[in-house]
C-alpha positions as CSV (number, residue, x, y, z in Angstrom):
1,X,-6.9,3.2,-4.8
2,X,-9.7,4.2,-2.0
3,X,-11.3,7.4,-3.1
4,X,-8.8,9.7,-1.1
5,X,-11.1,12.5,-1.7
6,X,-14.2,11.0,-0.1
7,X,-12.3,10.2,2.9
8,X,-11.1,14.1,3.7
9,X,-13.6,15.7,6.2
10,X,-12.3,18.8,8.6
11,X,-15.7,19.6,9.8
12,X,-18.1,18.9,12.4
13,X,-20.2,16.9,10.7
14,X,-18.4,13.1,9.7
15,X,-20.6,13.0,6.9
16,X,-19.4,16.2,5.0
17,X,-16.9,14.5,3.4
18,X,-18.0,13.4,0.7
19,X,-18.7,16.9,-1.3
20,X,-14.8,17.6,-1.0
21,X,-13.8,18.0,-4.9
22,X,-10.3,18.3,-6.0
23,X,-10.9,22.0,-6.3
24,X,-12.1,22.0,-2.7
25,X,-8.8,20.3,-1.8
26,X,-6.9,22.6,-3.0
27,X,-9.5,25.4,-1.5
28,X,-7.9,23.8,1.7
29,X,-4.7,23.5,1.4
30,X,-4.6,27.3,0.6
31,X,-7.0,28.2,3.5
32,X,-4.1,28.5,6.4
33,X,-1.7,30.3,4.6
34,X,-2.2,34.3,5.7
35,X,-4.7,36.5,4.2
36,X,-7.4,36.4,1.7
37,X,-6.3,37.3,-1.2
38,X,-3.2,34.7,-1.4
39,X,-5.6,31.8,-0.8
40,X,-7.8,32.7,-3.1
41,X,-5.0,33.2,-6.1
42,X,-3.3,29.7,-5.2
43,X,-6.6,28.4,-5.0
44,X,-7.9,29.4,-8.2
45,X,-5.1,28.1,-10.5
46,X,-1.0,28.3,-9.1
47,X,-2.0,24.6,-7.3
48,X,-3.6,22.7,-10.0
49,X,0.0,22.7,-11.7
50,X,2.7,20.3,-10.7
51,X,3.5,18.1,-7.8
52,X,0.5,19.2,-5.9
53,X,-2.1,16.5,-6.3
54,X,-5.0,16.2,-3.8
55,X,-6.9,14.1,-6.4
56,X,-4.4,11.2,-5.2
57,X,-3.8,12.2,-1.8
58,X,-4.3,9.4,0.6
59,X,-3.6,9.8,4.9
60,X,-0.6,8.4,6.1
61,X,-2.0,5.8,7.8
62,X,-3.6,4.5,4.0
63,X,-0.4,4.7,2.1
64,X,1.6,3.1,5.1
65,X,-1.2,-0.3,4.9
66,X,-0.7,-0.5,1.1
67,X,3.5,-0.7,2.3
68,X,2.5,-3.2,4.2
69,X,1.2,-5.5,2.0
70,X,4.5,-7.3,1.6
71,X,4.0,-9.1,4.4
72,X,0.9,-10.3,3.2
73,X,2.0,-11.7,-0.3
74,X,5.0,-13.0,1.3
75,X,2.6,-14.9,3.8
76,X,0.8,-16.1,0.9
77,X,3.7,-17.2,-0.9
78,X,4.3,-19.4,2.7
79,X,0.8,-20.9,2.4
80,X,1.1,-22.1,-1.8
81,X,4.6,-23.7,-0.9
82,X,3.5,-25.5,2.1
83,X,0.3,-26.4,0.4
84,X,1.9,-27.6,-2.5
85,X,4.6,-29.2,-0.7
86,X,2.3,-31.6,1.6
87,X,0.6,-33.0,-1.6
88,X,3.2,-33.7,-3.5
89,X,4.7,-35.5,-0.1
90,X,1.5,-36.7,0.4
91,X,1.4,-38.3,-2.9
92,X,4.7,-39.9,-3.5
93,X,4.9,-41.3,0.4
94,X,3.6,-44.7,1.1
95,X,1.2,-44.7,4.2
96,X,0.6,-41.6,6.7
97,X,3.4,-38.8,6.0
98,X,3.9,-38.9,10.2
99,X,5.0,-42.5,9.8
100,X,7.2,-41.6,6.6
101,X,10.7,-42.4,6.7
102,X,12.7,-38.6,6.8
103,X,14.7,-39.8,3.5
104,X,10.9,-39.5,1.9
105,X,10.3,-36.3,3.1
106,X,13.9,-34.4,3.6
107,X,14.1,-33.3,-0.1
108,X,10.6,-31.9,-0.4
109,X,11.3,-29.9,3.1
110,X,14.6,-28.8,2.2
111,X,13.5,-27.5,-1.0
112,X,10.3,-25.4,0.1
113,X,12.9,-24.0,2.9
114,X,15.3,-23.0,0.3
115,X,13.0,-21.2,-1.9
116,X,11.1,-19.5,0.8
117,X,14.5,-18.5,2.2
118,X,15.7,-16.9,-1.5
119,X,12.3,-15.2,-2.0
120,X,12.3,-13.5,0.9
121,X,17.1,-12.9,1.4
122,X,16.9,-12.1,-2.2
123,X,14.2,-9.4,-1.9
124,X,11.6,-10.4,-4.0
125,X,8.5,-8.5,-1.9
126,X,10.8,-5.0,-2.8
127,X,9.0,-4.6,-5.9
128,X,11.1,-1.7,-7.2
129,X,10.1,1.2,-8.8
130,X,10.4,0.6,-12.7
131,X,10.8,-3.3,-12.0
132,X,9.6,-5.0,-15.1
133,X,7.4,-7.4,-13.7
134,X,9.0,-10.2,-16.9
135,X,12.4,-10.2,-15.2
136,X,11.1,-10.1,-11.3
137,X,9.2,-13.5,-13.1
138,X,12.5,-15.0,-14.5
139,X,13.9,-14.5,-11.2
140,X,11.4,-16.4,-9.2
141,X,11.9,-19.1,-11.3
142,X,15.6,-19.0,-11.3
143,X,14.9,-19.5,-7.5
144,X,12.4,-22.3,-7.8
145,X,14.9,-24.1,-10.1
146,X,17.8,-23.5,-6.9
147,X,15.2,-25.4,-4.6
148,X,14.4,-28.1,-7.3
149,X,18.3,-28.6,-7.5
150,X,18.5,-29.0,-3.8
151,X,15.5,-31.2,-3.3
152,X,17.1,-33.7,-6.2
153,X,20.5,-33.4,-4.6
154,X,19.1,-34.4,-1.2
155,X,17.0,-37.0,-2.7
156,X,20.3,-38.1,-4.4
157,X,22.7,-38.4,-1.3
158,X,19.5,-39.9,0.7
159,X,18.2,-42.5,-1.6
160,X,20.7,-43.3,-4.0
161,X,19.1,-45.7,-6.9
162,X,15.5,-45.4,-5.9
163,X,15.6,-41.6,-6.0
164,X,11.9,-40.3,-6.7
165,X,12.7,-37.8,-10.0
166,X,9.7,-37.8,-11.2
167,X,8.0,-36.7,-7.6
168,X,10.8,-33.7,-7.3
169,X,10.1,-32.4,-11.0
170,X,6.1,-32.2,-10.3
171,X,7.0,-30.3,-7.2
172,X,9.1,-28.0,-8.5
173,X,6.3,-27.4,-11.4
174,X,3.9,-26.9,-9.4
175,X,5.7,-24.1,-6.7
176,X,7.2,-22.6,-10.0
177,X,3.2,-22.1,-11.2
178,X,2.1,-21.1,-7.9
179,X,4.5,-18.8,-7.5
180,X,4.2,-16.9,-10.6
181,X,1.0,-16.8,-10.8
182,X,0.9,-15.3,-7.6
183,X,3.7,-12.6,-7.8
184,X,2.3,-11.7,-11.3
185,X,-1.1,-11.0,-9.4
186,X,1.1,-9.1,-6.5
187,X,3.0,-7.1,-9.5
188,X,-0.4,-5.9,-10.8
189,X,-1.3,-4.8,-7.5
190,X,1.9,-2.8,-6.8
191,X,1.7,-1.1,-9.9
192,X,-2.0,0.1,-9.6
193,X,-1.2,1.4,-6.3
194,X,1.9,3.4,-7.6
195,X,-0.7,4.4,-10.2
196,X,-2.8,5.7,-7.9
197,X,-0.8,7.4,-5.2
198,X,-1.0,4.9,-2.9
199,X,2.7,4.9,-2.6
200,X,4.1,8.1,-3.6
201,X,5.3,10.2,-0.6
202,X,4.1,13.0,0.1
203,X,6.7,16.0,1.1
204,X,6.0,19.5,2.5
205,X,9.1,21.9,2.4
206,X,9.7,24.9,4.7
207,X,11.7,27.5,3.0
208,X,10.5,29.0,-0.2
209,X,14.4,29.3,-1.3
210,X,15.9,28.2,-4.5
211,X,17.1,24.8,-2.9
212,X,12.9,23.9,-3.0
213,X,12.5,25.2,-6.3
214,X,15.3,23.0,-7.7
215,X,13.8,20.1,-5.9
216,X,10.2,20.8,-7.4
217,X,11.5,21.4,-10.9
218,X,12.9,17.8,-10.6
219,X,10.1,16.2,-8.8
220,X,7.7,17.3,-11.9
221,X,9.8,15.4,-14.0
222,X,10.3,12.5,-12.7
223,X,6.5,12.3,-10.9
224,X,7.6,10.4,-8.0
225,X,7.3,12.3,-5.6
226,X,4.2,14.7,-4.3
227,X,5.0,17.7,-2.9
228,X,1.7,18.9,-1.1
229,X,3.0,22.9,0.2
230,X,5.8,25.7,1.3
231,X,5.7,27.2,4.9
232,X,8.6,29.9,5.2
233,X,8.7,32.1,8.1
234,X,9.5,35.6,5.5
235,X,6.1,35.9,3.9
236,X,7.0,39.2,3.4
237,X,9.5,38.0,0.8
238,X,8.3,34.3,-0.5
239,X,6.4,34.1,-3.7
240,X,2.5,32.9,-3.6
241,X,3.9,30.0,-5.7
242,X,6.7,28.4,-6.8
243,X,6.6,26.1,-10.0
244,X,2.9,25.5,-9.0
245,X,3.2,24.9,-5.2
246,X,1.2,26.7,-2.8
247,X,3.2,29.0,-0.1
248,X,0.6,28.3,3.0
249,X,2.0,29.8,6.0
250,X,4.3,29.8,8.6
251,X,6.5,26.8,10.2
252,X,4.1,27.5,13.3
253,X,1.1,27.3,10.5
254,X,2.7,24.2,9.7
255,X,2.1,22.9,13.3
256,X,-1.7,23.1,13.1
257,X,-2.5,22.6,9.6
258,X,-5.1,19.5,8.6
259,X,-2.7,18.7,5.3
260,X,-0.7,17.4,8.1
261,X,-2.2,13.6,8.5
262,X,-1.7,13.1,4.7
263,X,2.5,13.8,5.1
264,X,5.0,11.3,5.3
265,X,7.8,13.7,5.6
266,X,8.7,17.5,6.7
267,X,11.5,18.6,4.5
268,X,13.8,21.9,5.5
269,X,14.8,23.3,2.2
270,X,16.9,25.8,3.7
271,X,21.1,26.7,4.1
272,X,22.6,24.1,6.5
273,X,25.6,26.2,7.2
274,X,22.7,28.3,8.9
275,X,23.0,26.3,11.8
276,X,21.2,28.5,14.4
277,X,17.8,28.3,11.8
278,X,18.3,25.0,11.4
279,X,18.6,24.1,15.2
280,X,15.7,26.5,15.7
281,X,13.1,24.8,13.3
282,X,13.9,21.1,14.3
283,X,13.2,22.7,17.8
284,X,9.6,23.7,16.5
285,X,8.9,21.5,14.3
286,X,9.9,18.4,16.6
287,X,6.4,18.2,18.2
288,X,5.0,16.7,14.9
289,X,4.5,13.3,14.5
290,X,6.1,13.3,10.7
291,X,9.6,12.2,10.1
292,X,12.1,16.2,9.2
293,X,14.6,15.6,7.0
294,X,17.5,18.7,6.5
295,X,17.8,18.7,2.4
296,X,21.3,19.9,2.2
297,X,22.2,21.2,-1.2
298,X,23.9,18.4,-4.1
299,X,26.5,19.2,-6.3
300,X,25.5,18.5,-9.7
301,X,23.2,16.7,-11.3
302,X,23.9,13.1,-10.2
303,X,23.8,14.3,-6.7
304,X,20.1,15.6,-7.5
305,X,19.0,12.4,-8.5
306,X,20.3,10.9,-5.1
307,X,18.9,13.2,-3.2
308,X,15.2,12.9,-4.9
309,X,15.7,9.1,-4.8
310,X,16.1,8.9,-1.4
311,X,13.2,11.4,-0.9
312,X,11.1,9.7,-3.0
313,X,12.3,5.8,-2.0
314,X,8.5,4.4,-0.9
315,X,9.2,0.4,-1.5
316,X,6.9,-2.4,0.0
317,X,8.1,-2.7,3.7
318,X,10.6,-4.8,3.8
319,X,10.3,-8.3,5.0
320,X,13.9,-9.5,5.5
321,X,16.7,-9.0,8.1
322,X,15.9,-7.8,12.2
323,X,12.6,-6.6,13.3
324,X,12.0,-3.1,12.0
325,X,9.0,-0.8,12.7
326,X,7.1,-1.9,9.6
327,X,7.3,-5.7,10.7
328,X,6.1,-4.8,14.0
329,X,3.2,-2.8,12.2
330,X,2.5,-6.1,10.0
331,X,2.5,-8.1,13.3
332,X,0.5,-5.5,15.1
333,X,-2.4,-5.0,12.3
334,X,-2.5,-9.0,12.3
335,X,-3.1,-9.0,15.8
336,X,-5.6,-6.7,16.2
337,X,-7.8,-8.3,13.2
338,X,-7.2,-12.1,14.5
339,X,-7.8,-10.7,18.2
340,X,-10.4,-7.6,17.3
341,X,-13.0,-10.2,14.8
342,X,-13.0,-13.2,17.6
343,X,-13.5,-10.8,20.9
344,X,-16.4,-8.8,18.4
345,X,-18.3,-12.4,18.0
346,X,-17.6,-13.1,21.1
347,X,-19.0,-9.7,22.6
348,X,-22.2,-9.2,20.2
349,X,-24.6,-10.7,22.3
350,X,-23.2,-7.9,25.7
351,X,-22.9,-5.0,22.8
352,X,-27.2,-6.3,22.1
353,X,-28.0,-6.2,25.3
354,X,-26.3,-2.8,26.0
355,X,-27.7,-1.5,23.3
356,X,-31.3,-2.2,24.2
357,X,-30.8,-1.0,27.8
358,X,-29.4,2.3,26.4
359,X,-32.7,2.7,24.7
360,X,-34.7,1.5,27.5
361,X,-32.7,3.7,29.7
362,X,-33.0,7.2,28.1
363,X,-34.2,8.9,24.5
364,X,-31.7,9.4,22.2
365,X,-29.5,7.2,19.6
366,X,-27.7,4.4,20.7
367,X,-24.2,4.9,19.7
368,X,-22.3,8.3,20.7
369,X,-19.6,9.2,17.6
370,X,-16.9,11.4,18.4
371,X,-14.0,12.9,16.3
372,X,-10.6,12.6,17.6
373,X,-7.1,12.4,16.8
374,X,-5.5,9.0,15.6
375,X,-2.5,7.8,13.6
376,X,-0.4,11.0,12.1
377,X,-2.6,13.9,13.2
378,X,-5.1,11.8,11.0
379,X,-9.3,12.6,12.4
380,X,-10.9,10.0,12.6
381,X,-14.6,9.0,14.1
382,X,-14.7,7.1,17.4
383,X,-17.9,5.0,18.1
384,X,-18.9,4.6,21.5
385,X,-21.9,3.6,23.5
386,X,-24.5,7.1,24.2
387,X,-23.6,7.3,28.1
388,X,-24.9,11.0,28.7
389,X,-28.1,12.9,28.0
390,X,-28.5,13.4,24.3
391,X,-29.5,17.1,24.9
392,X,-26.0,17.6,26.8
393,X,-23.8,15.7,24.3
394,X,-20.1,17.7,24.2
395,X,-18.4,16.4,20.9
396,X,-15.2,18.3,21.6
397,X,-14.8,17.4,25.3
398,X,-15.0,21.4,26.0
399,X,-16.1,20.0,29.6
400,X,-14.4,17.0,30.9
401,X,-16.5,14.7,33.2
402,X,-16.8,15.0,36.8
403,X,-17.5,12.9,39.7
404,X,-21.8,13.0,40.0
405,X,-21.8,14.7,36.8
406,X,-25.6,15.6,35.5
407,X,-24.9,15.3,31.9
408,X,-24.6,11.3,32.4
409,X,-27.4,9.0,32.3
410,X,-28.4,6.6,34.9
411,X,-26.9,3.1,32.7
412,X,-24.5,5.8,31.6
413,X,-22.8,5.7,35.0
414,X,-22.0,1.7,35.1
415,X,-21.0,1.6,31.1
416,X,-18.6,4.1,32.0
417,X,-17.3,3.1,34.9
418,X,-16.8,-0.5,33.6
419,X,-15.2,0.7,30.3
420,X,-18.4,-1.2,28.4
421,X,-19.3,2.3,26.3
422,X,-16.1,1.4,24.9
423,X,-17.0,-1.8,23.0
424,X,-18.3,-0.4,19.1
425,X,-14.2,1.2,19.2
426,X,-14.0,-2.8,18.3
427,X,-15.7,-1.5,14.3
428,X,-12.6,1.3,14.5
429,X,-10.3,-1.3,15.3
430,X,-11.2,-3.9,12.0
431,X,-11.4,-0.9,10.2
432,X,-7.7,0.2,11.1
433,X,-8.5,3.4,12.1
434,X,-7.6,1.9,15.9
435,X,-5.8,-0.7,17.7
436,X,-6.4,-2.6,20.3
437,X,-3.8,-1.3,22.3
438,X,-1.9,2.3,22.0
439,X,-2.3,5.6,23.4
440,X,-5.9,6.6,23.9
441,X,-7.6,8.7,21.6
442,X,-8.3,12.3,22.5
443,X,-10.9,14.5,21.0
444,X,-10.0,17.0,18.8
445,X,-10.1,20.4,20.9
446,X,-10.4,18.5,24.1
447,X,-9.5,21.2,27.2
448,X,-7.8,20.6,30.4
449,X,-8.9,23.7,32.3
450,X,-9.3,26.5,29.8
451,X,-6.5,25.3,27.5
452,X,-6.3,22.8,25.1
453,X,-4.7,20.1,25.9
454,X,-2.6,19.7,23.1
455,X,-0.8,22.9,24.0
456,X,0.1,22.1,27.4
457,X,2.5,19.4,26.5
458,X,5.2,20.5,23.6
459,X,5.7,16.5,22.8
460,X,1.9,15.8,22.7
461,X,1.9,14.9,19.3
462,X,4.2,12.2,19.5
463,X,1.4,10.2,20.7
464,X,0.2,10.2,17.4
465,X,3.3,8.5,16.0
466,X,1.2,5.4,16.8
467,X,-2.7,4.6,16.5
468,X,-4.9,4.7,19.2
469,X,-6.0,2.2,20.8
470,X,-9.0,0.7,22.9
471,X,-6.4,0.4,26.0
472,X,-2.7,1.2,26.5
473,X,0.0,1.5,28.5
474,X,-1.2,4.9,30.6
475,X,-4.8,3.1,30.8
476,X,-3.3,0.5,32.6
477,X,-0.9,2.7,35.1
478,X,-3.8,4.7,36.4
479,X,-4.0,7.5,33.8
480,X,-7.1,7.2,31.9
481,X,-10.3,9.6,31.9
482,X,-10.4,12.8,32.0
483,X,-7.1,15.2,32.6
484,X,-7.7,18.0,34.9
485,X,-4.8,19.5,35.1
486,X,-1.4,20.4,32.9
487,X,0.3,17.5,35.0
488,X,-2.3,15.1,34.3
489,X,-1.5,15.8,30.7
490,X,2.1,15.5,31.2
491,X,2.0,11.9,33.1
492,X,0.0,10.8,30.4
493,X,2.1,12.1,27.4
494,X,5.1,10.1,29.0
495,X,2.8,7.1,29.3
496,X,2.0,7.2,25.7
497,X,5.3,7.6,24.3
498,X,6.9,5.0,26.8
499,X,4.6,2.6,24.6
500,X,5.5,4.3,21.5
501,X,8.7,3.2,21.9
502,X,8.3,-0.1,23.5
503,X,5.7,-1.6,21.9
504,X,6.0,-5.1,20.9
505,X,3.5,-8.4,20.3
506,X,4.2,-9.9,23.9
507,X,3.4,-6.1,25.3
508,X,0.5,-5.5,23.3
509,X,-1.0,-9.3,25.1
510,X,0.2,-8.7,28.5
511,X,-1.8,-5.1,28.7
512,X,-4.8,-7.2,27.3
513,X,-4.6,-9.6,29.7
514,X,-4.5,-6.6,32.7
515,X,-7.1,-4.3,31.8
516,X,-9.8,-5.9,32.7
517,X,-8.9,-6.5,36.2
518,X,-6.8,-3.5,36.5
519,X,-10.0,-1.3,35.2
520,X,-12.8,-2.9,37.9
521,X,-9.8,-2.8,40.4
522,X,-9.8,0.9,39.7
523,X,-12.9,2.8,41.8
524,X,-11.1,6.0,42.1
525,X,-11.0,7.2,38.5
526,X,-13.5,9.1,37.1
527,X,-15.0,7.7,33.6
């Protein structure tokens, strides 16, 4: 696992980080919840217990890249079989394989297709929970030994007496080796990363009621699932506690808190047949980017254990059946590295040359790094090219730029205008913290007016159900810049989620292929 603990900063300063302890984890979980005295109790010793682990925690955003990974191996499983099958086609044909009769090369094609086909219909990137990784072997080869059996019946039907055994067996040696040596590696991977955290969801509850306390008892035993905090709305009457898990606040604490990038799921642990709550704290609580889930109370034992495996259920995404959101993450994360490493070669030299006019130009440093919000609520540190004064730097976007405003420097003024301060966001994007295309980032605190802008909007954090990207769907339909006013905020909200919910590979290219000439066509906009 990535040291989850040096990655957790909340102040100003992106390198304070670092010092965060488990202790001072838990320091900050407890630091929302309402007065003094309570934080400093759970604090001290009531969090240490239990489900409530910061020394594994990892954002959302980490946890959902490890899920991904399944795409990955399965990718490489596509690349050994393919390999393996040229050679051995390559080695048995006489002559060039494009000049090879198709009675040569049908069986080895058939049977790479039909063990690709039963990895990936028989689910063996799921890599349960408790799988032993002996029997997931055994089964790989069972399906190896399905494509050997087809490739020999092919060759069989195809080429009667001067069937090429011998070629067939080698093949289907050498893809059973392959493969097992891979998903052995891919097994030891999966079960460091359960080891670590990496993909154990992490639950808040709200309602400190006996239905939570049954559902922590159970998660300590069977140490699947973390269970960070409690909000409930009757402090007055919740305990500081309950078997080790913090009480921090209110739902509306809930809303605001920083635990919130590193949750994968909102949990109401409360009556269902109180259906007017209920309605009430989806209401509220709708405005976060995590999934809410009503826990409604099993009967019995077995009923407990579905309920906690359903709650707990973290496989590797899965790679089989119609496009889901996970596939379309996997496609999206490839496209930003393939597209995000060639366009940073290919823009090194313009990012040299800007960065030597920016020091030409003014005194100061040469990059500008801002904290905003990306994936989940998650804070992360934007890079950007210095385009203002370094004595009038505004990290929190207090004041929003202006048409001739003084605070920008004289290069400042074209880098902005042409979006070329934007460039370093190319380092956020092969880091993951960004994408290429999505909703813009936002600094944290930023104000439209006198208000935060956050607040103006109730489904502004939807936004974040996505990362931020370099460009996106508003920055392309005339809303980019600063927002002025609550209806500025509003059209852009809509924007954002629009793409949220759209979002797809051929999308993602087209709004590449128009910002540039949508952005220089653009001289109204302030930048």
């Amino acid at each position: 696992m990535t040291d989850a603990a040096s990655r957790l900063s909340f102040d100003a300063d992106p390198a304070a980080a670092g010092g965060l302890d488990v202790s001072g984890l838990q320091a900050l979980a407890a630091a929302s919840s309402t007065g003094s005295r309570r934080a400093e109790t759970r604090a001290s010793g009531a969090a240490r217990r239990g489900p409530f682990r910061p020394e594994v925690w990892m954002n959302a955003r980490q946890r959902h890249a490890s899920r991904l990974a399944a795409h990955y191996f399965r990718a490489f499983d596509v690349l050994a079989v393919v390999a393996v099958t040229l050679l051995c086609a390559w080695a048995s044909v006489p002559g060039p394989l494009l000049r090879a009769d198709v009675s040569l090369l049908a069986p080895f094609g058939l049977g790479a297709l039909t063990v690709l086909g039963l990895m990936r219909s028989l689910g063996r990137y799921r890599f349960a929970r408790g799988q032993k990784t002996s029997l997931h072997l055994a089964s790989v080869a069972g399906i190896v030994a399905t494509g050997a059996a087809v490739a020999m019946g092919t060759g069989w039907a195809l080429q009667g007496a001067a069937a090429q055994w011998s070629a067939w067996l080698v093949w289907s040696g050498l893809v059973l080796i392959s493969l097992n040596a891979l998903h052995m590696g891919w097994s030891d991977m999966v079960g460091r990363w359960r080891a670590s955290g990496a993909l154990t969801p992490n639950i808040v509850l709200v309602g400190a009621t006996r239905r939570a306390e049954t559902l922590i008892r159970e998660a300590l035993k069977r140490r699947d699932l973390n269970v960070l905090g409690i909000f409930d709305d009757r402090l007055a009457r919740s305990p500081e506690a309950i078997e080790g898990v913090p009480v921090l606040g209110t739902a509306n604490d809930l809303l605001t808190h920083k635990m919130t990038p590193y949750v994968d799921r909102v949990v109401l642990a409360i009556d269902p047949k109180a259906e007017a709550r209920v309605r009430e704290l989806n209401a509220r609580l709708r405005t976060l980017p995590n999934e809410v889930t009503l826990l409604v109370e099993p009967n019995g034992e077995a009923e407990t254990r579905s309920a906690l495996d359903r709650l707990a259920a973290a496989p590797l995404a899965d790679v089989q059946g119609p496009v889901d959101h996970d596939r379309r993450a996997f496609n999206k994360r490839l496209q930003d590295m393939v597209i995000g490493l060639i366009a940073l070669v290919l823009l090194a030299p313009v990012m040299a040359l800007i960065a030597l006019a920016i020091r030409l130009d003014s005194p100061g440093p040469i990059f500008f790094r801002q904290r905003r919000h990306g994936f989940n609520h998650e804070e992360i540190v934007v890079w950007k090219f210095r385009s203002m004064k370094q004595e009038a730097a505004d990290a929190t976007a207090s004041r929003q730029v202006t048409h001739d405003d003084d605070r920008v420097t004289r290069l400042g003024k074209f880098i902005r205008k042409t979006s070329l301060d934007e460039l370093p966001q190319l380092l956020n994007v092969i880091t993951g913290e960004m994408s290429l295309v999505g909703p813009r980032p936002h600094a944290i605190g930023m104000k439209t007016g006198h208000v935060e802008s956050a607040r103006l909007v109730a489904e502004y954090a939807h936004r974040h159900r996505i990362k931020p990207g370099m460009t996106g769907w508003a920055a392309v339909n005339g809303s980019r810049g600063p927002l002025h006013t609550a209806q500025d905020v509003r059209r852009r909200v809509q924007l954002d989620i629009d793409y949220v919910e759209r979002q797809s590979l051929w999308l993602d290219l087209w709004i590449m292929a128009v910002t540039v000439p949508v952005l220089l066509g653009d001289r109204a906009s302030v930048r």
